[in-house]
Every structure is written in structure tokens, then in C-alpha cells.
C-alpha positions as YAML, in Angstrom:
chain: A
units: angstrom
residues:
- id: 1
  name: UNK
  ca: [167.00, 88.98, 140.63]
- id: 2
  name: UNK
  ca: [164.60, 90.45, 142.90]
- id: 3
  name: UNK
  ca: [164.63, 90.21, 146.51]
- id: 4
  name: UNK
  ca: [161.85, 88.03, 146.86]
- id: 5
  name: UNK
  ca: [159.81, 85.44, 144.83]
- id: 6
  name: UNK
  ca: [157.01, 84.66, 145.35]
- id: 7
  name: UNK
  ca: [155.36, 81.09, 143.95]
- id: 8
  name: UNK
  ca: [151.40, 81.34, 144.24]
- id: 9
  name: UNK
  ca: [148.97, 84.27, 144.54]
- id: 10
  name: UNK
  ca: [148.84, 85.91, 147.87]
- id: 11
  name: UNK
  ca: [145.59, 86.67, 149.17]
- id: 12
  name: UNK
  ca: [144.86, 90.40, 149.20]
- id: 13
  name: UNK
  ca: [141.65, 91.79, 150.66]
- id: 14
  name: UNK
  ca: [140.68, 93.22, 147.88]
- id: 15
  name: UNK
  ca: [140.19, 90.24, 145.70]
- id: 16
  name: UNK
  ca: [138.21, 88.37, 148.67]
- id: 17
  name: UNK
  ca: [135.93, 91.74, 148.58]
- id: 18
  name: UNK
  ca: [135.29, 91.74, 144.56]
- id: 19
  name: UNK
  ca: [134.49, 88.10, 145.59]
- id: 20
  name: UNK
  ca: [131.87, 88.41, 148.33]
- id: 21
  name: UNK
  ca: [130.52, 91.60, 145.72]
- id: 22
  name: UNK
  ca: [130.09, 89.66, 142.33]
- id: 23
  name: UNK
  ca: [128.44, 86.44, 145.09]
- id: 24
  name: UNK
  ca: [126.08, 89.44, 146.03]
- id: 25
  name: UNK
  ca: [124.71, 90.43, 142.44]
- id: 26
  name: UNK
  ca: [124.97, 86.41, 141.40]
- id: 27
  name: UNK
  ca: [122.12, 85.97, 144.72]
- id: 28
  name: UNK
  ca: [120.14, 89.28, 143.73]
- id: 29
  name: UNK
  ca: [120.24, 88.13, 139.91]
- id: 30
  name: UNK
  ca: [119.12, 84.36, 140.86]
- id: 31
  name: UNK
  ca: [116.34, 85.09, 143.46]
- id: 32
  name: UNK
  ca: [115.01, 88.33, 141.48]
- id: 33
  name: UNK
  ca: [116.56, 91.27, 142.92]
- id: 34
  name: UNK
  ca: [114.13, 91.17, 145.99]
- id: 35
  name: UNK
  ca: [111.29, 89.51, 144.18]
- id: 36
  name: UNK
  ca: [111.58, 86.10, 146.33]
- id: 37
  name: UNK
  ca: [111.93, 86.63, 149.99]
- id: 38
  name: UNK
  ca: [114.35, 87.58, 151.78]
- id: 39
  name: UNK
  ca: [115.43, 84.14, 153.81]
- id: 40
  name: UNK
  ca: [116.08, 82.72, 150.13]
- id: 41
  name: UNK
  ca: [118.61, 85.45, 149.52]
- id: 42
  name: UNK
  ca: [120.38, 84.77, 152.63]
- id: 43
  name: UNK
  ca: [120.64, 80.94, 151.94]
- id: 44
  name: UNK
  ca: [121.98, 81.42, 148.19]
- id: 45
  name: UNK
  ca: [124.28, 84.22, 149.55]
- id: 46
  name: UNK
  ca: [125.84, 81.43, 152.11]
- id: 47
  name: UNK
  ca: [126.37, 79.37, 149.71]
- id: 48
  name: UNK
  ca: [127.80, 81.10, 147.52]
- id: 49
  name: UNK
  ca: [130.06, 82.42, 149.37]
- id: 50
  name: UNK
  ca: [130.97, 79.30, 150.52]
- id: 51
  name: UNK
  ca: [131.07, 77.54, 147.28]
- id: 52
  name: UNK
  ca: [133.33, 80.11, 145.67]
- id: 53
  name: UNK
  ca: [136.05, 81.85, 147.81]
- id: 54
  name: UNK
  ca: [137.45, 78.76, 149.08]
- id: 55
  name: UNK
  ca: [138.19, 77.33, 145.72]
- id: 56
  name: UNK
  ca: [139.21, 80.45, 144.29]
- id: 57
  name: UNK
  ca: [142.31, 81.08, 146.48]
- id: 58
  name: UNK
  ca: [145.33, 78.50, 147.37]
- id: 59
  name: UNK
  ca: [148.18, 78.36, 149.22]
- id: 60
  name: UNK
  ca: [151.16, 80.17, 148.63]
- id: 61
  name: UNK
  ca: [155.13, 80.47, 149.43]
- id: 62
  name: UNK
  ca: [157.85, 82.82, 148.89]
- id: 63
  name: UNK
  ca: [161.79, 83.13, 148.96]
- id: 64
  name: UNK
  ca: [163.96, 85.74, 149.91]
- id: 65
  name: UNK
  ca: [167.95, 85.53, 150.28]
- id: 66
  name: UNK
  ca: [167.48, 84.67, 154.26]
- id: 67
  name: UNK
  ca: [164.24, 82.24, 154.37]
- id: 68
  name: UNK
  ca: [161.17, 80.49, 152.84]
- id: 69
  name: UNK
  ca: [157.75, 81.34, 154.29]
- id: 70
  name: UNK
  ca: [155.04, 79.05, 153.55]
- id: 71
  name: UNK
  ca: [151.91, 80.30, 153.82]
- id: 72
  name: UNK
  ca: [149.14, 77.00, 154.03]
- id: 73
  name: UNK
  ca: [145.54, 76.98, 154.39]
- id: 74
  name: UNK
  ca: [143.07, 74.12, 155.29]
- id: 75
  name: UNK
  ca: [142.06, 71.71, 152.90]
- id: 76
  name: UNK
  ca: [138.23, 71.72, 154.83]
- id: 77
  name: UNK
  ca: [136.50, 74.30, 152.72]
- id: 78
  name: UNK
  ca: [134.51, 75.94, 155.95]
- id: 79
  name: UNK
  ca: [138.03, 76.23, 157.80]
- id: 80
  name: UNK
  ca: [139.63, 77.84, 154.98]
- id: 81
  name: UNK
  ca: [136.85, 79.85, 154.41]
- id: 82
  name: UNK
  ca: [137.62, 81.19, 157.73]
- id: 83
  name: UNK
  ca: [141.13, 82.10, 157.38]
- id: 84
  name: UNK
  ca: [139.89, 83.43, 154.38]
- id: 85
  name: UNK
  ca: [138.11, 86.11, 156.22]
- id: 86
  name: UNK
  ca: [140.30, 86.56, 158.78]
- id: 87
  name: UNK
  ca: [138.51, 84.85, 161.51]
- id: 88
  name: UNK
  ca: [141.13, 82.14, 162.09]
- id: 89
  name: UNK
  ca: [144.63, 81.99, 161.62]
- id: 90
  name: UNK
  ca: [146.39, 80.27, 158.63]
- id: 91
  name: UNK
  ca: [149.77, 77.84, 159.09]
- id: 92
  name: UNK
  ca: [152.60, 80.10, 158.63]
- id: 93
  name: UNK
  ca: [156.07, 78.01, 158.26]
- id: 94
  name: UNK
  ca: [159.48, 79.75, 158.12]
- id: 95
  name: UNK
  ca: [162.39, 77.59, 156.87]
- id: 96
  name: UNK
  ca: [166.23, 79.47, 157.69]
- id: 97
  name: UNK
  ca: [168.04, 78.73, 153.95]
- id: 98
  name: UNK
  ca: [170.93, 77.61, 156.39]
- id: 99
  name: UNK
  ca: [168.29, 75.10, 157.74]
- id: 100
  name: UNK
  ca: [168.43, 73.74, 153.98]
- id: 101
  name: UNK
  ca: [170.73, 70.34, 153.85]
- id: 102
  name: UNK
  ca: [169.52, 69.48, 150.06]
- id: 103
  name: UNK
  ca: [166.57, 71.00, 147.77]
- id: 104
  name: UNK
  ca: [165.44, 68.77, 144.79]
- id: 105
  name: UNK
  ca: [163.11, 69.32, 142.02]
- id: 106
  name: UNK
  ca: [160.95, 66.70, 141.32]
- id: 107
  name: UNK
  ca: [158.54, 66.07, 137.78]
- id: 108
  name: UNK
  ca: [155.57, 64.38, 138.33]
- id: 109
  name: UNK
  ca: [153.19, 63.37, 135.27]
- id: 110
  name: UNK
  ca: [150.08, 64.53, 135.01]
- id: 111
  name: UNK
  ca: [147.61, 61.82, 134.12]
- id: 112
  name: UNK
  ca: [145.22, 62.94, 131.66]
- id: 113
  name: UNK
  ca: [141.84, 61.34, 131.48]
- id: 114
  name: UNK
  ca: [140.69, 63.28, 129.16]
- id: 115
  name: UNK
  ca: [141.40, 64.82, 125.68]
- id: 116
  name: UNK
  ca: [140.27, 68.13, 127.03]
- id: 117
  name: UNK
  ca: [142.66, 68.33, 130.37]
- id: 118
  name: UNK
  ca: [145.49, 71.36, 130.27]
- id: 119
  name: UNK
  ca: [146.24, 71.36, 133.65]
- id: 120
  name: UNK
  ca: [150.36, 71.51, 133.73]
- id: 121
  name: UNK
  ca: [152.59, 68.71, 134.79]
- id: 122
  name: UNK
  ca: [153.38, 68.55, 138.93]
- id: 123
  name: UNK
  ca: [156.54, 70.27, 139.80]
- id: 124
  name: UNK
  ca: [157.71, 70.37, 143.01]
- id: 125
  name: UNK
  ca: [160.57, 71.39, 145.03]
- id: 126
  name: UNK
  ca: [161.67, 69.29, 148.10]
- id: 127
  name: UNK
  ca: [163.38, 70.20, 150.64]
- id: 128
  name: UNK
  ca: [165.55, 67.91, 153.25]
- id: 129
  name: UNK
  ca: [166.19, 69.91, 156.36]
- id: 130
  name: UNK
  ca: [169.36, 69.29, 158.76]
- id: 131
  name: UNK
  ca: [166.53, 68.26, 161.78]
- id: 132
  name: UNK
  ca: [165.61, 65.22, 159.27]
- id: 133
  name: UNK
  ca: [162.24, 66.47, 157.90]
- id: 134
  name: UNK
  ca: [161.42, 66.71, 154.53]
- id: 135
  name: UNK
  ca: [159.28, 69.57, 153.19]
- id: 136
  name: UNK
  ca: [157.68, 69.36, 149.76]
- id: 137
  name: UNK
  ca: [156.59, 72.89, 148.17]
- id: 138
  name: UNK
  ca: [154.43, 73.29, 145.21]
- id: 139
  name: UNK
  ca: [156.21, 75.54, 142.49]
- id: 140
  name: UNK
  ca: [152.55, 75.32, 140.47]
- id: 141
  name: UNK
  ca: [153.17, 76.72, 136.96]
- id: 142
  name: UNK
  ca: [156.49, 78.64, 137.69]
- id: 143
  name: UNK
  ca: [158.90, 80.49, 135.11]
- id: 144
  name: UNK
  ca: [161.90, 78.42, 134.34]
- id: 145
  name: UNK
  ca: [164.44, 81.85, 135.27]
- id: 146
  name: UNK
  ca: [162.38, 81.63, 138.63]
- id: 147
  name: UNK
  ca: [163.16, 78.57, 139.10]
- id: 148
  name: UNK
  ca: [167.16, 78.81, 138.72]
- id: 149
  name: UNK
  ca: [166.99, 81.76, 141.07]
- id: 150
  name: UNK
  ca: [165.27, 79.59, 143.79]
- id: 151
  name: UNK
  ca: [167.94, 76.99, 143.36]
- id: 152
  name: UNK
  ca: [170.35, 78.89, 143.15]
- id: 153
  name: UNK
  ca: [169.39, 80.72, 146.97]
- id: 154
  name: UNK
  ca: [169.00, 76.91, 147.89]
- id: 155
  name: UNK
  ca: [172.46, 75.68, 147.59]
...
């Protein structure tokens, strides 16, 4: 096993730069490459950049053999957009695996409204701390021998 898994994409700098660079070209193809003025530019720019990088990064959390660091951003778009950037910090949580009085993995259905749906099934992994709290983690689309390592640093 490695020393650390990691459940979610991390966001690297480099992917929110090929971001803000293909939301360039997509303005300078849809206003004309510099045939409409320049105002309009700016205002498709914005948006696009707002319309795209926050939906095209999530929250992520990883496990070593001494903790679990959660890593969660906003859920309001111009917030996250912010972390995004750098600008403002994200929620960093760090959960001591002696902290850990019980972890469960939990299956939730995925209702499907329509034929064409193949988003995966919910799986989650919760956590019951010794202060009492609960703590529910997303394990997204995980591989199954990722998943018995994370149990198995759980216990």
C-alpha cells in the first residue's frame, strides 16, 4: 500500500491555468477575436470563468497511516471560485486515526430519472469520532483495493 490515498482530484495550479486559457480562446472565438469590442470580451471572459472553474473542481480528502485531511470548498460558486484562485482560504479538517471510535461504509442508491443517467451509486464512508461527532466523507467512484486499505487504517 502506499503511504497515502488520496479520494478526489486535488487542485493543482496548473489545471486552474489550462482552465482560465481554453475560457480565453472560448471569449476570443465567441466575440470574434477582437471584432466586437472590447467590454463584450471582458463580460463573456467573467463569465466564463465563472461558469466553468467552479464546477470543474470538487472537494477532496486523503489518508495516510497517522490522519485524514479533508480538504472542502464552498458550495456558493463565487466563494469557491475564490479559493479556487487563491484569494480565500478553503476548510481544511484533520481527523487523528486514534480520534476514530467506528468508520462505516454506507451504499446509497442512485435514483435514475432517466434512461441515459451513469452517474455511480453514493458511497460513503462515515466516521463516529470519540468527541461524539459524526463525519461523513465522500469516497466518489473509488477502487474496491482502495477501499480495504482505508478500512483497514480505520480500525
Amino acid at each position: 500500500m502506499k503511504d497515502r490515498i488520496i479520494v478526489g482530484n486535488p487542485v493543482k495550479l496548473s489545471h486552474v491555468l489550462i482552465g482560465i486559457i481554453v475560457v480565453i480562446f472560448l471569449s476570443l472565438f465567441l466575440t470574434g477575436f477582437g471584432y466586437q469590442p472590447w467590454w463584450l470580451f471582458l463580460i463573456v471572459l467573467i463569465l466564463g470563468v465563472f461558469v466553468t472553474l467552479p464546477t470543474c473542481f470538487s472537494s477532496y480528502w486523503q489518508i495516510d497511516s497517522k490522519n485524514i485531511t479533508s480538504i472542502t470548498y464552498d458550495s456558493n460558486d463565487a466563494l469557491k471560485l475564490l479559493q479556487l484562485l487563491g484569494l480565500r482560504k478553503k476548510d481544511k479538517q484533520i481527523i487523528n486515526l486514534s480520534e476514530i471510535k467506528n468508520a462505516s461504509v454506507v451504499y446509497r442508491k442512485n435514483l435514475r430519472l432517466s434512461p441515459v443517467d451513469f452517474n455511480p451509486d453514493y458511497l460513503d464512508l462515515i466516521l463516529d469520532l470519540n468527541k461524539g461527532t459524526k463525519v461523513t466523507l465522500s469516497l466518489g467512484s473509488i477502487e474496491y483495493h482502495k477501499l480495504d486499505s482505508i478500512l483497514t487504517l480505520t480500525k
